[in-house]
C-alpha positions as YAML, in Angstrom:
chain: A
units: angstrom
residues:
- id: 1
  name: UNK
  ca: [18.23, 25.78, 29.12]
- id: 2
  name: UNK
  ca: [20.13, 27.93, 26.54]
- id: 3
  name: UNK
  ca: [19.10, 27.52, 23.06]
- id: 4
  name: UNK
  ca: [19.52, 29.71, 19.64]
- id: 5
  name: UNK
  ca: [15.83, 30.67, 19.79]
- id: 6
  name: UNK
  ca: [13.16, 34.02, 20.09]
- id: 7
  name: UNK
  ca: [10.77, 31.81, 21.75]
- id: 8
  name: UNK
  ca: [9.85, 28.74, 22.10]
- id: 9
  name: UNK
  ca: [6.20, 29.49, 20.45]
- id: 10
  name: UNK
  ca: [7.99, 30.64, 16.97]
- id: 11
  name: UNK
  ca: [11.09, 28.28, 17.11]
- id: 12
  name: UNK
  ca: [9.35, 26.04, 14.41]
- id: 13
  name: UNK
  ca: [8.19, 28.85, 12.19]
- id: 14
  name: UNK
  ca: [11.59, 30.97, 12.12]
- id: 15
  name: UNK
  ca: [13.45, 27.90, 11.45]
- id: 16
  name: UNK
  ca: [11.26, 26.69, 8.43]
- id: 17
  name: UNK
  ca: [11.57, 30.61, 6.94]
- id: 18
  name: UNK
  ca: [14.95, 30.32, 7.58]
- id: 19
  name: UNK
  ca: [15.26, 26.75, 5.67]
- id: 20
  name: UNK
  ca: [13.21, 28.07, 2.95]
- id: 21
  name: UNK
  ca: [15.19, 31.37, 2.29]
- id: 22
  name: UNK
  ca: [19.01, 29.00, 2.47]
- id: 23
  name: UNK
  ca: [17.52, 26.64, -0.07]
- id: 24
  name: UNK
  ca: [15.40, 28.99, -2.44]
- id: 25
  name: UNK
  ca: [16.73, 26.82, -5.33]
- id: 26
  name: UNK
  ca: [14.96, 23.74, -4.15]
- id: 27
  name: UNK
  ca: [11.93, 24.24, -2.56]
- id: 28
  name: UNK
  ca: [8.92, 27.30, -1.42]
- id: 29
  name: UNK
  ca: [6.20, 27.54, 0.36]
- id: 30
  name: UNK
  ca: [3.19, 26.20, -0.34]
- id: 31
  name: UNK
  ca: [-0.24, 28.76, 0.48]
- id: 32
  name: UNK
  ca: [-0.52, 30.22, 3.45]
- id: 33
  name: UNK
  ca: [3.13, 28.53, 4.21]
- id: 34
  name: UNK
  ca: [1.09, 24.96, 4.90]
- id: 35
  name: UNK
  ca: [4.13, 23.18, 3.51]
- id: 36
  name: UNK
  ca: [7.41, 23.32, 1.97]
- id: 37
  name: UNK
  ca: [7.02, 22.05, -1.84]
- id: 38
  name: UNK
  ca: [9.34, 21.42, -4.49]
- id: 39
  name: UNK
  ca: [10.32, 25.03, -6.43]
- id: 40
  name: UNK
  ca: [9.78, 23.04, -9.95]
- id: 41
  name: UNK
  ca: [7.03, 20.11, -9.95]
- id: 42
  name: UNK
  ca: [6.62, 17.81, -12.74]
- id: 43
  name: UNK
  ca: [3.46, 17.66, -14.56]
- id: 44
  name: UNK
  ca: [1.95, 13.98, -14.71]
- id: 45
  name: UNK
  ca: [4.49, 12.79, -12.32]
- id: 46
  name: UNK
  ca: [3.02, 11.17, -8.92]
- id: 47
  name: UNK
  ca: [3.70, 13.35, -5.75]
- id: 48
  name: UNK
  ca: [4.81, 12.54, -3.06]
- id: 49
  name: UNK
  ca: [4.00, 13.80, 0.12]
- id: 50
  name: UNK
  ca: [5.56, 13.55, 4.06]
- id: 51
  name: UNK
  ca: [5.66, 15.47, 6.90]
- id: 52
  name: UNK
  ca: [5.58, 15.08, 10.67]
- id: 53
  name: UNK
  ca: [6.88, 17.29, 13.57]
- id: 54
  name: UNK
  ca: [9.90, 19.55, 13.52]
- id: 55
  name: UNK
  ca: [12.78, 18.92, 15.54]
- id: 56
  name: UNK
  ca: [14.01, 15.86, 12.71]
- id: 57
  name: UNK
  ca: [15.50, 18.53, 10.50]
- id: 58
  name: UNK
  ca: [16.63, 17.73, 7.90]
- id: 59
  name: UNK
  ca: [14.47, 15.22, 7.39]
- id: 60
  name: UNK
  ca: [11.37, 15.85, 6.41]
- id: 61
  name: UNK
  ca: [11.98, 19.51, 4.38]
- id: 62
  name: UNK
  ca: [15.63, 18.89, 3.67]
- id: 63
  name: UNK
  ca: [14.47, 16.20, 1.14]
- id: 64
  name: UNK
  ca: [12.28, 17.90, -1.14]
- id: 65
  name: UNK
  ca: [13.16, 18.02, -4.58]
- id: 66
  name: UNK
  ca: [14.24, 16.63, -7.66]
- id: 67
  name: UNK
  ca: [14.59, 12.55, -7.43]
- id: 68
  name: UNK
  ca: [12.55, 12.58, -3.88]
- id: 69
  name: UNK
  ca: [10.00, 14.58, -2.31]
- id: 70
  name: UNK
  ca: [7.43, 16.63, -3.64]
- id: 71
  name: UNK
  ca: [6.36, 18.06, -0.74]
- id: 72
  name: UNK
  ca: [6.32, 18.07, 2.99]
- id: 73
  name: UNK
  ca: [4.24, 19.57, 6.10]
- id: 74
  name: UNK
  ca: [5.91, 20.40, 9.61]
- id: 75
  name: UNK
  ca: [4.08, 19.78, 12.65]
- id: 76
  name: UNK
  ca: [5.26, 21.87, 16.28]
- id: 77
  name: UNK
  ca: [8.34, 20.18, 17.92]
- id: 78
  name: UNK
  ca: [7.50, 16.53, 18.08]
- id: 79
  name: UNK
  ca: [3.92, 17.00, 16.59]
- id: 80
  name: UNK
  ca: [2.28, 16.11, 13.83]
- id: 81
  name: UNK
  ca: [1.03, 18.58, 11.12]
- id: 82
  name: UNK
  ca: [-3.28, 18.97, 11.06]
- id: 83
  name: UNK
  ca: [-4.81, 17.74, 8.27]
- id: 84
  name: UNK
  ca: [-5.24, 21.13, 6.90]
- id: 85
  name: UNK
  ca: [-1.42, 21.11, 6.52]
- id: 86
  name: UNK
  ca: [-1.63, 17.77, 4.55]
- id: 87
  name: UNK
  ca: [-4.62, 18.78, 2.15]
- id: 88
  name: UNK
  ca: [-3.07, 22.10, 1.00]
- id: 89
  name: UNK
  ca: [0.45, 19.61, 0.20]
- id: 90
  name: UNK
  ca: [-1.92, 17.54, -1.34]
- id: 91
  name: UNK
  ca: [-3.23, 20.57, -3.34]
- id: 92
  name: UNK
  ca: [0.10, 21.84, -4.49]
- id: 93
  name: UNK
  ca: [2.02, 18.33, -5.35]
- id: 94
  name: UNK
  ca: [-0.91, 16.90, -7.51]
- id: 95
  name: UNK
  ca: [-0.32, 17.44, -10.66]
- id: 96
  name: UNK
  ca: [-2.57, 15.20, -12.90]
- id: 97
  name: UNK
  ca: [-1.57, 11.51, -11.67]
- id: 98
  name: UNK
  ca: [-2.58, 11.64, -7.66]
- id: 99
  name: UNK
  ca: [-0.37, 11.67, -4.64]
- id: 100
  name: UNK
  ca: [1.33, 8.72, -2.45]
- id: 101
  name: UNK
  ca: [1.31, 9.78, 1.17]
- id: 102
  name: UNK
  ca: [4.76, 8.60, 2.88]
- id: 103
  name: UNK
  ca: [3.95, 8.45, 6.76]
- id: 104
  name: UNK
  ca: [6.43, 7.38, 9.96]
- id: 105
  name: UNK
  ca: [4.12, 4.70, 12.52]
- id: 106
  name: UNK
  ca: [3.26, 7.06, 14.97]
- id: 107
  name: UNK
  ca: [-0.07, 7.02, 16.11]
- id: 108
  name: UNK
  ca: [-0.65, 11.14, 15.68]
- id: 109
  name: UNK
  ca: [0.60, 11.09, 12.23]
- id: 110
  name: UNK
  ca: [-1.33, 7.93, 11.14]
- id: 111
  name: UNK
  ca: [-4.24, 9.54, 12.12]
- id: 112
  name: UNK
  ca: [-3.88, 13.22, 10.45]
- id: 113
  name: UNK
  ca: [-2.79, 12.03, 7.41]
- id: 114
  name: UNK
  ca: [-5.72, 9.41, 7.50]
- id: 115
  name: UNK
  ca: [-7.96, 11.98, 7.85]
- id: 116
  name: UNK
  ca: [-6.38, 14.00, 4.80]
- id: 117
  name: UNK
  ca: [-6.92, 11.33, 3.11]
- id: 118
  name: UNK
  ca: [-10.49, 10.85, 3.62]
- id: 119
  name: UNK
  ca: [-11.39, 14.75, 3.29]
- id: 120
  name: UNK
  ca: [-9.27, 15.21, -0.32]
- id: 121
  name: UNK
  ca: [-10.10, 11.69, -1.48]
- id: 122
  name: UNK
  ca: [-12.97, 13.09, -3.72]
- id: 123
  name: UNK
  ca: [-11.02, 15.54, -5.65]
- id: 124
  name: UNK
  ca: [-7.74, 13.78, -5.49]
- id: 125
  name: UNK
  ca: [-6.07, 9.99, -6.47]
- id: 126
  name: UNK
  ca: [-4.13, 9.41, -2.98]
- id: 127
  name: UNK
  ca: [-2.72, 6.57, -0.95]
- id: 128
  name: UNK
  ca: [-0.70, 6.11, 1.77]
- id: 129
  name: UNK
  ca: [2.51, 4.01, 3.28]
- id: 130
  name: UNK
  ca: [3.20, 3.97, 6.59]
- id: 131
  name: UNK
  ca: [6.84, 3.32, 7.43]
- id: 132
  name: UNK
  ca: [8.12, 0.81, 9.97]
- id: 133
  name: UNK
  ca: [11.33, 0.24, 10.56]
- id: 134
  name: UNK
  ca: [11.71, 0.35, 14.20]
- id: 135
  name: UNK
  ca: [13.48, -3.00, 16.08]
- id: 136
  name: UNK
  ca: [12.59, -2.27, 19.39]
- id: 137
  name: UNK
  ca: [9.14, -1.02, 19.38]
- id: 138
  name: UNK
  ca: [8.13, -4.26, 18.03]
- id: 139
  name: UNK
  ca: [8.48, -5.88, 21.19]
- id: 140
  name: UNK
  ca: [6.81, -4.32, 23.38]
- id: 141
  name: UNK
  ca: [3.56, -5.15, 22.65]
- id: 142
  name: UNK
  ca: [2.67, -0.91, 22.82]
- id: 143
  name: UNK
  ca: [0.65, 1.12, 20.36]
- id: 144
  name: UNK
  ca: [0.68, 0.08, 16.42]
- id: 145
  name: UNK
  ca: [3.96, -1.90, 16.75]
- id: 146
  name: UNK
  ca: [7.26, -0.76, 14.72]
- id: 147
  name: UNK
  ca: [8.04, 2.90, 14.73]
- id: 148
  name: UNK
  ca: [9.49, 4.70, 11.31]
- id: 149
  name: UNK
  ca: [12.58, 6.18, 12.16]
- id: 150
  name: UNK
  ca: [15.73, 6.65, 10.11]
- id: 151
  name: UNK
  ca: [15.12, 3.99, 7.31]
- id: 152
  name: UNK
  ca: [11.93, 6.54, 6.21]
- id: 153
  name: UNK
  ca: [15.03, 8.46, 4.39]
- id: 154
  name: UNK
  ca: [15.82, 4.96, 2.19]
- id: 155
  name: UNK
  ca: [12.12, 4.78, 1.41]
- id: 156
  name: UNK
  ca: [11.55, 8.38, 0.40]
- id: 157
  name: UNK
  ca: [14.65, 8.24, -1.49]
- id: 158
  name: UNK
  ca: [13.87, 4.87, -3.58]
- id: 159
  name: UNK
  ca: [10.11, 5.69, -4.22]
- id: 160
  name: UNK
  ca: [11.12, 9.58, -5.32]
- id: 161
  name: UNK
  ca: [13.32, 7.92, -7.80]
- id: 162
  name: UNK
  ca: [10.63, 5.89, -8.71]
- id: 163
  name: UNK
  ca: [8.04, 8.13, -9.24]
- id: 164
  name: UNK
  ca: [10.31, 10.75, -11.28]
- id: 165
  name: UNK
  ca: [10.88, 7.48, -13.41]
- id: 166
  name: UNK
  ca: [7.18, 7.88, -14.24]
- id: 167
  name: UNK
  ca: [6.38, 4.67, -12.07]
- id: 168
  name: UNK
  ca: [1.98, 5.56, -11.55]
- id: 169
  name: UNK
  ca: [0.91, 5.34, -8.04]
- id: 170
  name: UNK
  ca: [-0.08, 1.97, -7.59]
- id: 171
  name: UNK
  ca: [2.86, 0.36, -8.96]
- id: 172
  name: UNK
  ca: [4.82, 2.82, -6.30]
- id: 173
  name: UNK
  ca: [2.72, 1.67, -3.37]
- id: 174
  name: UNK
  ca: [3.61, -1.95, -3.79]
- id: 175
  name: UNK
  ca: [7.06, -1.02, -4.48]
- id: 176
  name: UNK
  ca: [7.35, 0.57, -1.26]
- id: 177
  name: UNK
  ca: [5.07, -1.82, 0.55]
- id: 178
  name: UNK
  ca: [7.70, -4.39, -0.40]
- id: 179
  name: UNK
  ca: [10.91, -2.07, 0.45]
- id: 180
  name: UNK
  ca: [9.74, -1.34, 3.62]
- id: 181
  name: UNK
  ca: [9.41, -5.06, 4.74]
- id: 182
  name: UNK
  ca: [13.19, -5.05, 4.27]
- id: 183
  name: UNK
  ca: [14.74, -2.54, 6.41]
- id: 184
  name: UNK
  ca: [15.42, -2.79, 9.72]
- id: 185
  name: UNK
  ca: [17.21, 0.30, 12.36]
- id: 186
  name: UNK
  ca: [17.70, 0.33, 15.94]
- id: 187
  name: UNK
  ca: [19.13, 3.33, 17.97]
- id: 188
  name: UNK
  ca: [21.25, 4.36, 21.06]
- id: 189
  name: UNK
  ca: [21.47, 7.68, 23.19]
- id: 190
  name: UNK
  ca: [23.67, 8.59, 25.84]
- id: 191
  name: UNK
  ca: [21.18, 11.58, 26.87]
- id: 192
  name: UNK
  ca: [18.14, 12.09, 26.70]
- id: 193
  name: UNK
  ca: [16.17, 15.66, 24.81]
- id: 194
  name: UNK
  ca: [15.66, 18.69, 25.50]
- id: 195
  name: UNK
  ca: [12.52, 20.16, 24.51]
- id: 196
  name: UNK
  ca: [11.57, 23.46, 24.19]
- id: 197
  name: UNK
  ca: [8.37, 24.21, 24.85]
- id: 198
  name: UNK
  ca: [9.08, 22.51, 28.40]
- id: 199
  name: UNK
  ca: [13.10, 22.63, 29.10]
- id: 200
  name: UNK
  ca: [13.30, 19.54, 30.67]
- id: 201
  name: UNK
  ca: [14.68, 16.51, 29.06]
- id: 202
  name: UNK
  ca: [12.84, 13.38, 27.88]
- id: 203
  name: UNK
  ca: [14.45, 11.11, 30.20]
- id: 204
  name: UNK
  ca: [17.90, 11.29, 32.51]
- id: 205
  name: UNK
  ca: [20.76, 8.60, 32.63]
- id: 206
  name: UNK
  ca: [23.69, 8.76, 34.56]
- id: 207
  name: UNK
  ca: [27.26, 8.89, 33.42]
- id: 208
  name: UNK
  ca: [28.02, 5.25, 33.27]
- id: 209
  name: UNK
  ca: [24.40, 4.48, 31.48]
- id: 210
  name: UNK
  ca: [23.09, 5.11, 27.92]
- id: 211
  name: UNK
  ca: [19.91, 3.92, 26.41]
- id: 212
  name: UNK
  ca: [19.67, 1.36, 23.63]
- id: 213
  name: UNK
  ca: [16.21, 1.18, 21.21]
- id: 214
  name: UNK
  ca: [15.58, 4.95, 21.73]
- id: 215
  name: UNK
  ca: [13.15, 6.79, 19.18]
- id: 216
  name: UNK
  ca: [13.09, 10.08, 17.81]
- id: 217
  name: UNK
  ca: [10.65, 12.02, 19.85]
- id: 218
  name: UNK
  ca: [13.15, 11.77, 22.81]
- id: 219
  name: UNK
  ca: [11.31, 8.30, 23.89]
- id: 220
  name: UNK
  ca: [12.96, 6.63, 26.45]
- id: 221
  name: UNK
  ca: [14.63, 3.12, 24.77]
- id: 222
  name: UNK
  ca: [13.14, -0.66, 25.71]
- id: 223
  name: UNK
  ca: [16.32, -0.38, 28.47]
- id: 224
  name: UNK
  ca: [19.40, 0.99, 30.35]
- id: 225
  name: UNK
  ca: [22.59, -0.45, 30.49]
- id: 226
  name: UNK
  ca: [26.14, 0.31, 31.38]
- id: 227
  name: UNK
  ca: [27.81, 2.60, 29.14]
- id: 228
  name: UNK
  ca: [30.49, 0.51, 26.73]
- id: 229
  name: UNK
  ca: [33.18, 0.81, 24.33]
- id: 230
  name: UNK
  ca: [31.99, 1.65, 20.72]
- id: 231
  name: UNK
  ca: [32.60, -2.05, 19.34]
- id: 232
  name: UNK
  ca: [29.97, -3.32, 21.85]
- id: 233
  name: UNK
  ca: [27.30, -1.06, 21.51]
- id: 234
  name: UNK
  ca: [27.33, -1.51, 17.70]
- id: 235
  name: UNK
  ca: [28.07, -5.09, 17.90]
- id: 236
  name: UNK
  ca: [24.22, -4.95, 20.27]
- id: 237
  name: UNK
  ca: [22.53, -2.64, 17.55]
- id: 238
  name: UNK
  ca: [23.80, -5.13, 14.89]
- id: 239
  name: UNK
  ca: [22.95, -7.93, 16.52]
- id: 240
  name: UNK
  ca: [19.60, -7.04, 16.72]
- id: 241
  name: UNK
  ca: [19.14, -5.56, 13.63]
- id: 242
  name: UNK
  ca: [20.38, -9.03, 11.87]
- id: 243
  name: UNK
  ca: [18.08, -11.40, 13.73]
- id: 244
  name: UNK
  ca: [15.28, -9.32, 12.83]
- id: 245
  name: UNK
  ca: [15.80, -9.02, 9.38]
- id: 246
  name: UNK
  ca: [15.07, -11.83, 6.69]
- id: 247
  name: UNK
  ca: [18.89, -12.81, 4.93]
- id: 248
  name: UNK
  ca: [18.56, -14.24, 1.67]
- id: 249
  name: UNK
  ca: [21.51, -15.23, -0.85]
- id: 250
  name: UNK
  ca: [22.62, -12.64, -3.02]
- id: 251
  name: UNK
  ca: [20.97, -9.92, -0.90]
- id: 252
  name: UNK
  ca: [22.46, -6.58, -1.67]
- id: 253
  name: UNK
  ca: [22.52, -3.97, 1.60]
- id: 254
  name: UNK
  ca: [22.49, -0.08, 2.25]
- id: 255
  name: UNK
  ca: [24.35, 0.45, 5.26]
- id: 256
  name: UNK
  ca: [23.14, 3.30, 6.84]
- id: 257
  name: UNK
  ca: [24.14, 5.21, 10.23]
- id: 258
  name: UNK
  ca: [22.11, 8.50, 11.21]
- id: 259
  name: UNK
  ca: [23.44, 11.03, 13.76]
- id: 260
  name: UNK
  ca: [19.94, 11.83, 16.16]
- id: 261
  name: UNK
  ca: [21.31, 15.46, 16.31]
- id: 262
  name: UNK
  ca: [24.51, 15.99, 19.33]
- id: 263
  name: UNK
  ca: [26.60, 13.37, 17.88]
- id: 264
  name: UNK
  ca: [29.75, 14.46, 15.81]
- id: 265
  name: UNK
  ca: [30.93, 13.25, 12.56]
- id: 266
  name: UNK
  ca: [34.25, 11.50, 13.75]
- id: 267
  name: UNK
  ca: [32.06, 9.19, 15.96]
- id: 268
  name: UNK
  ca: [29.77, 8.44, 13.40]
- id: 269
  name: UNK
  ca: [32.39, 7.24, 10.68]
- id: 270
  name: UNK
  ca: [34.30, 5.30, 13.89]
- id: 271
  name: UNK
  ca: [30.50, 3.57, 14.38]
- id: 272
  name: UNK
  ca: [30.15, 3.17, 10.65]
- id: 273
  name: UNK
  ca: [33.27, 1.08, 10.50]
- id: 274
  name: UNK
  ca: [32.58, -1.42, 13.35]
- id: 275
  name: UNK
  ca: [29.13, -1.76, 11.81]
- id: 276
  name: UNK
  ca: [30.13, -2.57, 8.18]
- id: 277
  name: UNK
  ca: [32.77, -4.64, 9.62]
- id: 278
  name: UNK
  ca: [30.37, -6.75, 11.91]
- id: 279
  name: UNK
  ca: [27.89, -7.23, 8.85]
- id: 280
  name: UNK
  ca: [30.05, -8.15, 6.83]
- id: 281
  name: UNK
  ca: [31.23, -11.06, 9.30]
- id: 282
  name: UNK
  ca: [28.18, -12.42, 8.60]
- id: 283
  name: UNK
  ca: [28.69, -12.96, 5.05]
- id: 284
  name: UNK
  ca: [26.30, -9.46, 4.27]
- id: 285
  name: UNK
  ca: [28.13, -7.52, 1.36]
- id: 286
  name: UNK
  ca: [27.57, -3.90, 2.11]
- id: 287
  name: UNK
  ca: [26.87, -2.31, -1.85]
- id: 288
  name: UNK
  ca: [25.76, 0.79, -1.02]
- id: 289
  name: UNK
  ca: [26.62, 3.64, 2.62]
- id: 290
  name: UNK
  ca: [25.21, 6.27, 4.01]
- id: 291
  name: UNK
  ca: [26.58, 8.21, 6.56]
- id: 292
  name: UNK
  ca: [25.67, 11.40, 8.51]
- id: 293
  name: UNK
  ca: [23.05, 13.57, 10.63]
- id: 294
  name: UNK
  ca: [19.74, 13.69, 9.02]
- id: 295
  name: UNK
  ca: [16.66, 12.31, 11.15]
- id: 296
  name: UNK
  ca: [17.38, 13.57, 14.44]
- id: 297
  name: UNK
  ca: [15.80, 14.41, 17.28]
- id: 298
  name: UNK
  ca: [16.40, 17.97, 18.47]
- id: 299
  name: UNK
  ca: [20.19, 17.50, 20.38]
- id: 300
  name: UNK
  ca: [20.07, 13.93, 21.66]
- id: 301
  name: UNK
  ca: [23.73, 12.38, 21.71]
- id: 302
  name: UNK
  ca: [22.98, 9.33, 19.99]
- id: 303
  name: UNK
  ca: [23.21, 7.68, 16.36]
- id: 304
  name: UNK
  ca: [20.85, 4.70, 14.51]
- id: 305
  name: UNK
  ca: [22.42, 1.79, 12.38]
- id: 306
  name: UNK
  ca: [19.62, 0.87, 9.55]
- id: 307
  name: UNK
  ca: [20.54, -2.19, 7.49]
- id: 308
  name: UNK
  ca: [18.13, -1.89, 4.12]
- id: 309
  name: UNK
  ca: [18.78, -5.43, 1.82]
- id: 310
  name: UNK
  ca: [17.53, -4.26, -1.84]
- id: 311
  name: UNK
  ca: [16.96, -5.82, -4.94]
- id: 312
  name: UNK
  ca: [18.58, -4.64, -8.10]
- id: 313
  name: UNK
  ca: [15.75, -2.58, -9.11]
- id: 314
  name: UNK
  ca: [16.30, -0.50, -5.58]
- id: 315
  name: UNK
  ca: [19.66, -0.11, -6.20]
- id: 316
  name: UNK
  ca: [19.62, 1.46, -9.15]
- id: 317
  name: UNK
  ca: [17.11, 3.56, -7.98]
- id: 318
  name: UNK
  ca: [19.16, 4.52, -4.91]
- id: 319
  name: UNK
  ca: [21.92, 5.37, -6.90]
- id: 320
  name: UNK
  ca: [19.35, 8.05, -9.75]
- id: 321
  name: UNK
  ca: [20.07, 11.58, -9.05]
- id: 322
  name: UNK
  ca: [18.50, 13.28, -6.27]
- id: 323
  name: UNK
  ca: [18.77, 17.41, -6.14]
- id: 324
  name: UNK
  ca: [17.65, 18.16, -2.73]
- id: 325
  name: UNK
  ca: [18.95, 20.78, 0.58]
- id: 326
  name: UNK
  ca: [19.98, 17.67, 2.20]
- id: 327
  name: UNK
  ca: [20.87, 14.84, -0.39]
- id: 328
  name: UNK
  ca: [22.46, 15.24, -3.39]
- id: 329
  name: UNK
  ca: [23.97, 12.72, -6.23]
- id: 330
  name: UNK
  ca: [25.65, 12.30, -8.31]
...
């Protein structure tokens, strides 16, 4: 295995410094480097608060700022930060009107950030969403059901909006509760990860295979097929995405398609088109796009279509300035 690395055991460390120092304008450390917080935080604004493990960049770190995150804890590769991580975010990003916790369904995360929770919940107004906008892991029957993947970018996006609107926490947890029923993603790899802490990959295919309903911790998908022209494997994501999703008249959509970290630009625009242009066969006006690597995992070859269908409220939000390493508008 040849990587751009020291070791393995300071990887996630030298790679946070290093994201810290590029985008000084944005975003510090917290104490004791617990989390990455926004440089300027707003006084009576609600924070908000994510995190899992590393090896997503950019998300989680990459959108903290102005219009989004307030701050954000990184776990090892694949790992979710401790609690201790979570409180000291909680510490820095409350600034007189509480914190809304923004946490991806994974079982590891649930529970350290539930356990935040319960140890600041004295000192601090808190509360949590737990993002689920998985297809695949749905059906399985496995675990807490739907996984948050790429579509955790649309809610941190919407809600930071929100909340540097001056929308108080509870009104932001039911907007998000609500947002998050509406957005659905499914993803595909031709390869599976390589990890560093073990050098070995998550799982193998051969050349004429790829995996459809992958995650991003390098989980194997729901099933292998033969590899297929681009048309057909997005047609199959899309497919799936659309039966799974509740279509109502006059629903507005985000399309959204998320490199998982190996895949190049040119192929993600050439997926982007057949995507749009499948949705739209089915009388689904695409308003709003979103194109580009930013919840990965580590160097998988592989990409996620999310569908999000907003109201008008969402869109506007969507569209309100956002300042951050990794998003930026207008």
């Amino acid at each position: 295995m040849k990587k751009f690395m020291n070791t393995a055991e300071t990887m996630v460390a030298e790679s946070v410094e290093g994201f810290v120092r590029a985008h000084e304008t944005f975003v510090v450390f917290g104490t004791e480097r617990k989390c990455v917080r926004r440089r300027h935080l707003t006084s009576g604004k609600v924070g908000l608060i994510s995190g899992g493990g590393a090896g997503h960049e950019p998300m989680h770190i990459g959108f903290v700022g102005q219009g989004m995150l307030d701050a954000a804890c990184v776990g090892h590769i694949f790992t979710s930060p401790t609690p201790s991580q979570i409180i000291a975010a909680i510490e820095e990003a409350d600034t007189g009107a509480g914190c809304l916790l923004l946490v991806k369904n994974y079982d590891g995360d649930l529970m350290n950030f539930e356990m935040a929770i319960e140890m600041a919940g004295d000192h601090h107004s808190l509360d949590m969403i737990v993002v689920s906008d998985d297809i695949e892991t749905s059906r399985s029957g496995e675990g807490r059901g739907r996984r948050g993947v790429a579509g955790t970018l649309i809610v941190e996006k919407i809600l930071g909006a929100a909340a540097e609107g001056g929308m108080p926490l509870a009104e932001l947890k039911q907007l998000g509760e609500g947002l998050n029923t509406r957005i659905r993603s499914m993803g595909v790899a031709l390869n599976g990860v390589t990890v560093p802490q073990t050098e070995r990959t998550t799982f193998s295919l051969e050349p004429d295979e790829m995996e459809m309903g992958v995650g991003i911790h390098g989980e194997p998908g729901h099933y292998t097929q033969p590899f297929a022209a681009a048309n057909a494997i997005i047609m199959r994501l899309c497919e799936t995405i659309i039966a799974d999703i509740a279509v109502t008249p006059g629903a507005r959509a985000l399309l959204f398609v998320n490199g998982l970290g190996g895949t190049p630009p040119a192929e993600l625009y050439l997926a982007y088109a057949g995507a749009r242009r499948f949705i739209e066969e089915k009388a689904i006006p695409i308003e709003r796009s979103l194109v580009g690597t930013y919840v990965t995992s580590l160097d998988m070859q592989g990409l996620s279509v999310t569908l999000a269908l907003l109201t008008d409220e969402e869109i506007a939000l969507w569209d309100a300035p956002v300042a951050t390493a990794a998003l930026r508008w207008p």
